[in-house]
C-alpha positions as CSV (number, residue, x, y, z in Angstrom):
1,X,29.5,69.8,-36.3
2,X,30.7,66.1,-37.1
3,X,27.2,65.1,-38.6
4,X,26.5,61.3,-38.7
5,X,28.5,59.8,-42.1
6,X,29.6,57.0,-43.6
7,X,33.0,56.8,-41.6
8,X,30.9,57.2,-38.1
9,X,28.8,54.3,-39.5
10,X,31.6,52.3,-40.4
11,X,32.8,53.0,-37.1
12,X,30.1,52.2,-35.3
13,X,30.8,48.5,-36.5
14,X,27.8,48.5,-39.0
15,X,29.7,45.6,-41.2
16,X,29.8,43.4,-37.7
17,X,27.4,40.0,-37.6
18,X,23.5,41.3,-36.7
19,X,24.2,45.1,-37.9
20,X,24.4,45.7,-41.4
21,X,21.0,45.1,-41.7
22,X,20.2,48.1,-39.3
23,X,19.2,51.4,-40.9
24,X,22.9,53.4,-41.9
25,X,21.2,56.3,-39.8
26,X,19.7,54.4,-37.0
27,X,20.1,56.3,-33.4
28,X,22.3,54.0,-31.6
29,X,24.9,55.1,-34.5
30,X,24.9,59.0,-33.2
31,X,26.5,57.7,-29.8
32,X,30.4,58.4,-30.9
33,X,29.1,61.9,-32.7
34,X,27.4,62.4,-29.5
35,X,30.5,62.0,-26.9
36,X,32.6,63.4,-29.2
37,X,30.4,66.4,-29.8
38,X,29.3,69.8,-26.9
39,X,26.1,70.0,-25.6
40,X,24.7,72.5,-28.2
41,X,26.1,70.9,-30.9
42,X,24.4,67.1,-29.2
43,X,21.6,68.5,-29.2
44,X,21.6,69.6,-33.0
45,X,22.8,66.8,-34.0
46,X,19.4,64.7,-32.6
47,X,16.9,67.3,-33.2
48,X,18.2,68.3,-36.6
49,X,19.9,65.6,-38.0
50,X,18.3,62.5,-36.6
51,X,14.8,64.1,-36.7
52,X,15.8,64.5,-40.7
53,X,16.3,60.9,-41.0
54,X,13.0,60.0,-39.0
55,X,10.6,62.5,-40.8
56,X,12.0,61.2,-43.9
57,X,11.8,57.5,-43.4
58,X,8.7,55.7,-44.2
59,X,6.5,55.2,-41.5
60,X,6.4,52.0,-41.5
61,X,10.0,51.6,-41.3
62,X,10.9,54.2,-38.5
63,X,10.5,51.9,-35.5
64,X,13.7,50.2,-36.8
65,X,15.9,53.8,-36.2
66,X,15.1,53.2,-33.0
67,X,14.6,49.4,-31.9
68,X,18.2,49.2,-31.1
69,X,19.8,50.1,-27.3
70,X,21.9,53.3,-28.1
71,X,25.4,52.7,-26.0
72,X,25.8,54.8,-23.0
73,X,27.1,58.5,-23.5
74,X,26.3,59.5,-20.2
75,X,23.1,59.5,-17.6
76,X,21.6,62.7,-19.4
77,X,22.3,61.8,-22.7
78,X,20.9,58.0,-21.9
79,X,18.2,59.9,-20.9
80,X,17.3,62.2,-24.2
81,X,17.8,59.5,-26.2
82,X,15.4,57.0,-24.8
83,X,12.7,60.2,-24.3
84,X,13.2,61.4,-27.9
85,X,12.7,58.1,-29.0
86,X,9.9,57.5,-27.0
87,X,8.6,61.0,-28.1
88,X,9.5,59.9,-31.8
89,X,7.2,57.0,-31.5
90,X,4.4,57.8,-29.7
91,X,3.7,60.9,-32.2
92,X,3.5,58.3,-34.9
93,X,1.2,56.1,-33.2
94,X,4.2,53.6,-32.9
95,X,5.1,51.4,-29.5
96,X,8.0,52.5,-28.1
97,X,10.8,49.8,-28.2
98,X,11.4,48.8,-24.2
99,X,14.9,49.7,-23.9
100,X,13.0,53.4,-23.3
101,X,11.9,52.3,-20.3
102,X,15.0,50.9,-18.4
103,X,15.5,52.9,-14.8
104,X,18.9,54.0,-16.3
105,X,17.2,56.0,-18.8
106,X,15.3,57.8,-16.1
107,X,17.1,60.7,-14.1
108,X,16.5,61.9,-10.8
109,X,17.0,65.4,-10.7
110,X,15.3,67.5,-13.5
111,X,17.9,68.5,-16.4
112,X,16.8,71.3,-18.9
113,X,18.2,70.3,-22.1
114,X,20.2,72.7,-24.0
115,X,20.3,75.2,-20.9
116,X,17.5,77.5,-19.9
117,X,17.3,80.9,-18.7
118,X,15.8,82.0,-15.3
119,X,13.0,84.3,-16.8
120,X,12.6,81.3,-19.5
121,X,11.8,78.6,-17.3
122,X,8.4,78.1,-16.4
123,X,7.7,78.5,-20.0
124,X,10.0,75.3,-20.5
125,X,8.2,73.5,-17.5
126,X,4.7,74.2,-18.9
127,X,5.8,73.0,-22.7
128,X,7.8,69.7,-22.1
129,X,5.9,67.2,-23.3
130,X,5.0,64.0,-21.0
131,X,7.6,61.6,-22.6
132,X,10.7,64.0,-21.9
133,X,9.4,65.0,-18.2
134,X,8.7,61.0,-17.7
135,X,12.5,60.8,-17.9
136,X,13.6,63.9,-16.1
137,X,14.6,66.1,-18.6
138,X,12.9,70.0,-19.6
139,X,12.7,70.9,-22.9
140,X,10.3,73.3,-24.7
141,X,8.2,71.6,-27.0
142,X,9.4,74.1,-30.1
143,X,12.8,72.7,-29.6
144,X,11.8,69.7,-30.6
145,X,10.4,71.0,-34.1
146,X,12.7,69.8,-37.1
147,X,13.5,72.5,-38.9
């Protein structure tokens, strides 16, 4: 797995006018880890690696991981990311920045993140939580646990 490093930072254009003073590990710097990345190893990569950085921000710095618009990866991945944020936030009693909300975050036919078996699936249904349903997508709610 390619995790998120300085050379995907400095990638990512963090030296460009209005970025360097994002967070080095803000989301919208996963999105070329993300497309270069599988789906297992995208979905690692958030839950593990970005939930690192959140849990071990300050609180009252975290809403600034996620107050910038992540590029496009792709409609699912659009999706995750504005729900995990979303997720993210409202845990912590923070607002949710508004790019969560655009209708291009939102899909239109349920996707179960990080696959699913038949026998496993109403299990998956009954756990998502409301933020990652809101924008189409299954997931268990242990998945989401930063381990």
């Amino acid at each position: 797995m390619a995790g998120l490093g300085s050379a995907d930072a400095a990638d990512d254009g963090a030296n460009s006018p209005g970025q360097s003073d994002q967070p080095p590990n803000a989301l919208w710097r996963y999105v070329p880890a993300l497309r270069r990345e599988d789906e297992e190893w995208r979905l690692r990569l958030l839950l593990h690696d970005f939930g690192l950085v959140w849990e071990s921000t300050p609180a009252g710095q975290r809403l600034a991981l996620v107050s910038r618009e992540p590029d496009s990866v792709d409609p699912r991945w659009d999706a995750f990311l504005a729900a995990y944020a979303e997720h993210r936030c409202i845990e912590d009693g923070i607002e949710p920045p508004a790019w969560t909300q655009q209708r291009e975050r939102h899909l239109r036919a349920f996707w179960y993140a990080g696959g699913c078996h038949d026998y496993d699936r109403v299990r998956t249904i009954v756990t998502t939580p409301i933020t990652f349903e809101a924008h189409g997508i299954w997931i268990p709610r242990e998945e989401l646990a930063v381990v």
